[in-house]
VOGU-3710 file (C-alpha; in Angstrom, 3 decimals, decimal comma):
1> xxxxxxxxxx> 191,003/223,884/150,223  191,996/220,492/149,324  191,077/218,963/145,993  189,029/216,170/147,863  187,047/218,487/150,050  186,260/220,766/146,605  185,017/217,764/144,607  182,629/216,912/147,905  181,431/220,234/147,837  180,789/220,136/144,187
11> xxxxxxxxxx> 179,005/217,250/144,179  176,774/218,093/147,259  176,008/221,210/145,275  175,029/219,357/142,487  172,650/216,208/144,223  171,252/219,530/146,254  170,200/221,468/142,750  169,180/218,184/141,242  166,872/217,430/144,624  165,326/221,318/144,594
21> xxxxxxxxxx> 164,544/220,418/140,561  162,931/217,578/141,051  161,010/219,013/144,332  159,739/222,071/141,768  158,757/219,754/138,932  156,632/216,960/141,628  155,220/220,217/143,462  151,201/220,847/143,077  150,651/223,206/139,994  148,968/226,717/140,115
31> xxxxxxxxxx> 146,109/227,074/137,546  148,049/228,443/135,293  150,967/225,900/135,107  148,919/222,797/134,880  149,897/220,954/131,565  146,976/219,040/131,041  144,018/220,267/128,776  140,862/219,125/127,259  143,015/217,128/124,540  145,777/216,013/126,757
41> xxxxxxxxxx> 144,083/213,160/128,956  147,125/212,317/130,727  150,841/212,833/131,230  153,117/210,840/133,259  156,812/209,256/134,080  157,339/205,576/134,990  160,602/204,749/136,518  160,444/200,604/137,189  157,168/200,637/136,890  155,826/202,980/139,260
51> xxxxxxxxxx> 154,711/206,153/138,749  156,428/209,206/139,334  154,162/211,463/141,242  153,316/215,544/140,177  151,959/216,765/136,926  153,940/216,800/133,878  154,565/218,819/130,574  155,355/216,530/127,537  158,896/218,352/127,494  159,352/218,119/131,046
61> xxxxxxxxxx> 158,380/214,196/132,010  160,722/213,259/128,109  163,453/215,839/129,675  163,308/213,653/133,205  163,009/210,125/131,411  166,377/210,979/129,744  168,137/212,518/132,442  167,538/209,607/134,609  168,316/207,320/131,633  165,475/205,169/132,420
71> xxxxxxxxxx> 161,251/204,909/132,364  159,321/205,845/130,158  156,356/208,786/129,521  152,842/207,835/128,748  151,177/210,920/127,132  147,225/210,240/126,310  145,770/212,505/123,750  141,700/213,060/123,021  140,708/213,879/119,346  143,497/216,629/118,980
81> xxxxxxxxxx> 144,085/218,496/115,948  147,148/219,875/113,860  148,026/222,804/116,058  147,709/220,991/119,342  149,316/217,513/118,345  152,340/219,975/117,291  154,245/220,411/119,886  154,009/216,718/121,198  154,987/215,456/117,632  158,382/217,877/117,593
91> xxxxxxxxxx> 159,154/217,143/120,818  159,448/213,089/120,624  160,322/213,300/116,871  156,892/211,826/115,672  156,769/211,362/111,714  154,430/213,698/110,147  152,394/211,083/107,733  151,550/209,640/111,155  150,786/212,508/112,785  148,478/213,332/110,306
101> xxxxxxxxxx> 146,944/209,673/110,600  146,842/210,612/114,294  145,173/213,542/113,524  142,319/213,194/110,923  141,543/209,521/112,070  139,453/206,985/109,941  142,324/204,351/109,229  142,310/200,793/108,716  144,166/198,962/111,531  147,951/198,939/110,540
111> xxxxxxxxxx> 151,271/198,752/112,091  154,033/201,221/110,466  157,737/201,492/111,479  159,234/205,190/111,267  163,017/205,643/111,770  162,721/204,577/115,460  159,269/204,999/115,936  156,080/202,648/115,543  152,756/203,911/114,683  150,012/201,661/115,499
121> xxxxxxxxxx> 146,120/202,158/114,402  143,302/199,950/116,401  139,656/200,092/115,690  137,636/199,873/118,625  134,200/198,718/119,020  131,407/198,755/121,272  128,111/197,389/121,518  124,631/199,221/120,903  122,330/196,904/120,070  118,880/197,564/121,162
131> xxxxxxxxxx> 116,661/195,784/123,156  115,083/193,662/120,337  117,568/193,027/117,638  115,012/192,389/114,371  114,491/196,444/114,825  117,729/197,875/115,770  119,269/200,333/113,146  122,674/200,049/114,799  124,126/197,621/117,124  128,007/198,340/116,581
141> xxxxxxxxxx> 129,838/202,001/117,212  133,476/202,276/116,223  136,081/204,709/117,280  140,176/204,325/116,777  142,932/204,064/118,911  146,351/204,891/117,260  149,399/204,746/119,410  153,446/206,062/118,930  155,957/203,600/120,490  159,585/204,792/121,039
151> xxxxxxxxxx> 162,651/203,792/123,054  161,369/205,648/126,037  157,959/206,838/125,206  154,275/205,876/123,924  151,606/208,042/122,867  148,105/207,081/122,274  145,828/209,070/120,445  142,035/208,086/120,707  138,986/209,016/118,275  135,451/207,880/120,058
161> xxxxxxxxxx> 133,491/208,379/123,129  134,054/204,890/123,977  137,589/204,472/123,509  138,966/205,553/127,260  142,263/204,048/128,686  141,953/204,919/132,055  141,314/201,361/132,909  143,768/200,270/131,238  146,326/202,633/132,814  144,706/201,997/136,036
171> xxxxxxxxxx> 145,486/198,125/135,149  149,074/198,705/134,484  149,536/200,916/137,701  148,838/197,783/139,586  151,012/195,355/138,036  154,849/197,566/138,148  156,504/194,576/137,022  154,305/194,119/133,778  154,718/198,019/133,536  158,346/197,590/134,206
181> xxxxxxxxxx> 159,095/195,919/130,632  158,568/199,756/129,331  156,476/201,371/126,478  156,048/197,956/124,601  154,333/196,612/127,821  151,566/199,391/127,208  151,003/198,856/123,959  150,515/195,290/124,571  147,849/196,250/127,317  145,832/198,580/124,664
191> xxxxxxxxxx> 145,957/195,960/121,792  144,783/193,213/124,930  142,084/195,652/125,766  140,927/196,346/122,472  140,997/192,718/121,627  138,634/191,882/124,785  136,270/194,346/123,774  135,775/193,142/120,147  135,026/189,224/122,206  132,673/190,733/124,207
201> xxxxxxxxxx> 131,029/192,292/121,360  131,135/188,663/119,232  129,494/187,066/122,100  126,597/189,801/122,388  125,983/189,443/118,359  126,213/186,428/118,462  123,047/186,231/121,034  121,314/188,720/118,394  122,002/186,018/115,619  120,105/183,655/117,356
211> xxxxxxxxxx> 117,293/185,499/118,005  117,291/186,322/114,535  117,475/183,266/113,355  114,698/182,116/115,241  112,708/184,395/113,939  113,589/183,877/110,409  112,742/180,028/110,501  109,442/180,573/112,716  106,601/179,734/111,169  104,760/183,035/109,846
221> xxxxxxxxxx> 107,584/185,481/111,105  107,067/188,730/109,916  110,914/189,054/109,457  111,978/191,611/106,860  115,623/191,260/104,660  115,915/194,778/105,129  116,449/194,521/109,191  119,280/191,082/108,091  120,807/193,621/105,775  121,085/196,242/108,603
231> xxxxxxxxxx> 122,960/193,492/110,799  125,014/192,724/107,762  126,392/196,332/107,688  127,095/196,230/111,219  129,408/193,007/111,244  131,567/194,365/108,073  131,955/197,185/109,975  133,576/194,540/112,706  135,126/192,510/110,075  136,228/196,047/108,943
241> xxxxxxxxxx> 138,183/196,622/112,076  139,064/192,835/113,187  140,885/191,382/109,635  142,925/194,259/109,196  144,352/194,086/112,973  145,392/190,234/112,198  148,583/191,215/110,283  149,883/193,664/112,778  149,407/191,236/115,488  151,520/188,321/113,797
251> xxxxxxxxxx> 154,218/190,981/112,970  154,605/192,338/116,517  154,558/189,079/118,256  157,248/187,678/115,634  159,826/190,033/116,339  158,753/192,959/114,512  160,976/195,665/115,471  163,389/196,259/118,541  161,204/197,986/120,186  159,056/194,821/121,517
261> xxxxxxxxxx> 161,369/193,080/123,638  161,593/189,542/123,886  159,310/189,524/127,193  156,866/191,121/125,621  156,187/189,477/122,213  154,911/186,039/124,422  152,139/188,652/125,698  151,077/189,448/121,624  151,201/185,864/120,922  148,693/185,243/123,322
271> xxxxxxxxxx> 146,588/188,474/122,217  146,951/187,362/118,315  145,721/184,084/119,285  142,550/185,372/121,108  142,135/188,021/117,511  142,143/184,648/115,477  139,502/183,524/116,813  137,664/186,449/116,880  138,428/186,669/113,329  136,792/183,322/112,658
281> xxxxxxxxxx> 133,935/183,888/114,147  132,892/187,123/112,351  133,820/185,295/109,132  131,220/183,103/110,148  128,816/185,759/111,366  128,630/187,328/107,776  128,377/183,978/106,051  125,068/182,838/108,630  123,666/186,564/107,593  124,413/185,940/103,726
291> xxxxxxxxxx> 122,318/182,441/104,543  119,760/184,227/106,427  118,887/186,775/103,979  118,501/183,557/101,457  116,283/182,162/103,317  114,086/185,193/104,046  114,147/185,844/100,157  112,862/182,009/99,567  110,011/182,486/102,273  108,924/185,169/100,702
301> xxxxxxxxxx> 108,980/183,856/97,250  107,544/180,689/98,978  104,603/182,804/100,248  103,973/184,960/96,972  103,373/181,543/95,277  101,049/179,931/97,490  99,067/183,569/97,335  99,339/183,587/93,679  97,728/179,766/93,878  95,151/180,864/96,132
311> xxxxxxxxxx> 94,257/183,993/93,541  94,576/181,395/90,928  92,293/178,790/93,015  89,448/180,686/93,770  89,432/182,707/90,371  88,723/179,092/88,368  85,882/178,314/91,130  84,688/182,366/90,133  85,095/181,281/86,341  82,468/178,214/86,674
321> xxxxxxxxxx> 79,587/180,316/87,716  80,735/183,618/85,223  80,546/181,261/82,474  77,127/179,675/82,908  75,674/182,568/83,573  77,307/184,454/80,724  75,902/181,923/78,209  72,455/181,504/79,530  72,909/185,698/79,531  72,558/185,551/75,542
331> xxxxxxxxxx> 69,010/186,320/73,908  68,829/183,796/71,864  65,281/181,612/71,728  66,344/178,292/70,738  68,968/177,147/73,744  69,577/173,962/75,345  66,335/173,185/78,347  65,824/177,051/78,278  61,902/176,801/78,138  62,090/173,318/80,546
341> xxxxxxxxxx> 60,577/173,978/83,994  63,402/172,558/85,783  66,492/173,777/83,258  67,272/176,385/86,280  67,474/174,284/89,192  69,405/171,817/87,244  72,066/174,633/86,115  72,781/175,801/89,466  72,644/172,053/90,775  75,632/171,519/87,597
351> xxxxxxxxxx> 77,682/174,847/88,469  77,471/173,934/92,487  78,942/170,231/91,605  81,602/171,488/89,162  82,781/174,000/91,659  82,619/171,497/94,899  84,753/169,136/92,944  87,456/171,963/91,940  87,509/173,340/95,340  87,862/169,795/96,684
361> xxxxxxxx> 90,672/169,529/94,117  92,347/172,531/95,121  92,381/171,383/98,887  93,638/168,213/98,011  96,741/170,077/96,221  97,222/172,534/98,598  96,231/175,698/96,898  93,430/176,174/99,296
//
């Protein structure tokens, strides 16, 4: 056989064992084979922004990725722990103060640089309020998003019932040439989604503000500083998971690391832009609440004067009588008309005049 014709054969071999792989890895799992769980959400291989199809193992879809030399793997992960974040972390070399980040959750927003490996945090939020906001004992829920970017891999970790990325995903899967600029492209879309949610949130407090301020500055509102301190707590909590995100933001859309190509840092410009202003206006929310709570505390020392001057009104028009009558209550003979046939008339005709002209007094003052 001619060296030609065995180098043909060789390489049909090899496209044929290659093609039968790739056939065994796309085909439908049994029960027992299928890699996904209740903590792994998702697993799958882009190639130019499409989607490879068939289930995937976290070792299998990085083991394709890098035999292709190109895509990327998207791995979602639910509130795992230690054990089950393990295998994920050895296999795409994830650092282990991250992982534990990843793991035990409650982290401020922050962007970290491992070796060749980011390790993004993202608070999300999501709005509760109730139907009349001067009652509601919440009105914001937060969760956390934390996400590993690599050369040819992301994975997103998520704490919260509200903090799906299916949409998201779903989002990306439509646009393959946005998907197409590779793992950075996905973070971008998270950070974008995260970012919308916290200026839809904004825009629903800020419709609670107003009704609370309305009811603050209505005349006899029953409004209590407890309920403005409740919506106080709420809105750190957003400030809580908004400031610390600003940072981040300016870092990755200036050129951060590598790993954010060129193409992509336009895309965080435009999402840092958006957080800025979000920013500002919870800065604003807490200083309207700190005013609010002011002004609750001054109509309430505004109204425990004017009862005090009422109390102090109608206990000098109570003193008049008390004192007549306690000095015409003595037993003593010799006292001013007190054996005069019309000394009683004329008292009460005195104490009614002295108290018509106090209480006339009081009006005219406003303590009455």
């Amino acid at each position: 056989m001619s060296p030609s014709l065995s180098r043909l054969r060789t390489t049909r071999v090899r496209r044929a064992a290659r093609a039968a792989a790739r056939a065994e890895a796309h085909r439908p799992l049994s029960p027992l084979r299928v890699p996904l769980s209740a903590y792994v959400v998702d697993c799958a291989v882009y190639v130019d922004g499409v989607r490879l199809t068939g289930r995937w193992t976290h070792d299998e879809a990085i083991a394709e990725v890098r035999e292709r030399g190109e895509g990327f793997v998207w791995i979602g992960l639910h509130e795992p722990d230690a054990e089950q974040i393990s295998g994920v972390a050895e296999t795409y070399g994830l650092h282990e103060l991250a992982v534990e980040d990843a793991v035990h959750a409650h982290n401020r927003p922050k962007l970290e640089r491992y070796d060749e490996t980011l390790f993004m945090v993202l608070k999300t939020v999501r709005y509760v309020g109730r139907d009349d906001p001067t009652t509601a004992n919440e009105i914001v829920e937060t969760g956390e998003v934390m996400a590993f970017l690599g050369r040819d891999f992301v994975v997103t970790v998520r704490h919260g019932r509200h903090t799906g990325l299916r949409d998201v995903r779903r989002r990306l899967e439509d646009d393959p040439e946005q998907l197409a600029l590779g793992p950075a492209a996905v973070l971008h879309a998270i950070a974008d989604h995260v970012v919308d949610s916290y200026i839809e949130v904004v825009r629903q407090i800020e419709g609670d503000l107003d009704a609370v301020e309305a009811e603050v500055f209505s005349p006899g509102s029953p409004m209590n500083p407890e309920q403005i301190y409740v919506m106080k707590r709420e809105i750190l909590d957003l400030r809580r998971a908004v400031m610390p995100l600003v940072g981040p933001m300016r870092k990755l859309s200036e050129g951060y690391s590598a790993l954010v190509p060129h193409e992509v840092r336009s895309y965080f410009r435009d999402v840092d832009d958006h957080l800025g202003g979000v920013a500002e206006q919870v800065a604003g929310f807490n200083e309207l609440l700190t005013t609010l709570v002011d002004a609750v505390l001054a109509k309430i020392s505004m109204r425990q004067n004017n009862d005090m001057r009422k109390i102090t009104a109608y206990a000098g028009l109570i003193s008049v009588p008390t004192m007549v009558a306690g000095v015409y209550g003595m037993n003593f003979d010799i006292m001013p008309e007190l054996h005069w046939d019309f000394g009683y008339p004329m008292v009460l005709l005195v104490i009614a005049t002295i108290c018509t002209l106090l209480y006339r007094n009081f009006r005219r003052n406003g303590w009455l």
